[in-house]
C-alpha positions as CSV (number, residue, x, y, z in Angstrom):
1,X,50.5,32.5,21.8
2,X,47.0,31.0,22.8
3,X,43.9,33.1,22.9
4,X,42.2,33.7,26.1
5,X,38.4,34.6,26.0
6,X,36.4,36.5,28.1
7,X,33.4,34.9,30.6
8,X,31.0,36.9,27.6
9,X,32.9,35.2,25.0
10,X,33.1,32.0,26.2
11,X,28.9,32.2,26.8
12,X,28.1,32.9,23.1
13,X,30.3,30.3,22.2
14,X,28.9,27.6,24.6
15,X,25.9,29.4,24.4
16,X,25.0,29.2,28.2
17,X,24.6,31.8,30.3
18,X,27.0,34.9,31.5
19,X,25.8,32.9,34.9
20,X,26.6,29.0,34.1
21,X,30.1,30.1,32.6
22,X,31.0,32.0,35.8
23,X,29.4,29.3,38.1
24,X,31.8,26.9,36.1
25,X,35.2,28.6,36.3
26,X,34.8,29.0,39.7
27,X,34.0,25.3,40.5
28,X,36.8,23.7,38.2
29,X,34.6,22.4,35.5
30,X,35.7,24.9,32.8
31,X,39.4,25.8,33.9
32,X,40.3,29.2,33.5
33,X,42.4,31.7,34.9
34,X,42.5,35.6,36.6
35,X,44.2,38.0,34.5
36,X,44.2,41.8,35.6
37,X,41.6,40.6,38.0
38,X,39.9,39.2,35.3
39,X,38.5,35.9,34.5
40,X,39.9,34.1,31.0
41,X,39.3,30.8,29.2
42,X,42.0,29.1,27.3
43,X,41.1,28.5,23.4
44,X,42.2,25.0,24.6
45,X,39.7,24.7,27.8
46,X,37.1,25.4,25.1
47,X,38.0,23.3,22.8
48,X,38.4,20.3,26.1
49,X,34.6,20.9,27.4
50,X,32.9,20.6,24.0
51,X,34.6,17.7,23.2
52,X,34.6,16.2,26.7
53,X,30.7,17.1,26.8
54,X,29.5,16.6,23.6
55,X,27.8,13.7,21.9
56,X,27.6,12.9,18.8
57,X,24.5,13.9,16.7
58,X,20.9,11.6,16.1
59,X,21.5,9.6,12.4
């Protein structure tokens, strides 16, 4: 079974704000879902938005 994070968890991993990680489940970019009224992120979704928007580092 997949882990689901929290909108807090998700924000110290993307390291944005409790804000921006709300803002973006709500509008699609970061697709999550309600559980228990409750707002989770797929270990997967996570994984998806870093490496859809991510670059790669300066040589």
């Amino acid at each position: 079974m997949e882990r689901l994070f929290t909108i807090k968890e998700a924000m110290v991993i993307l390291q944005l704000s409790y804000t921006t990680v709300y803002a973006m489940c709500n509008n699609g970019t970061l697709p999550s879902c309600k559980v228990g009224g409750s707002i989770r992120i797929s270990q997967e979704s996570l994984r998806n938005f870093i490496s859809n928007n991510t670059s790669g580092g300066q040589q």
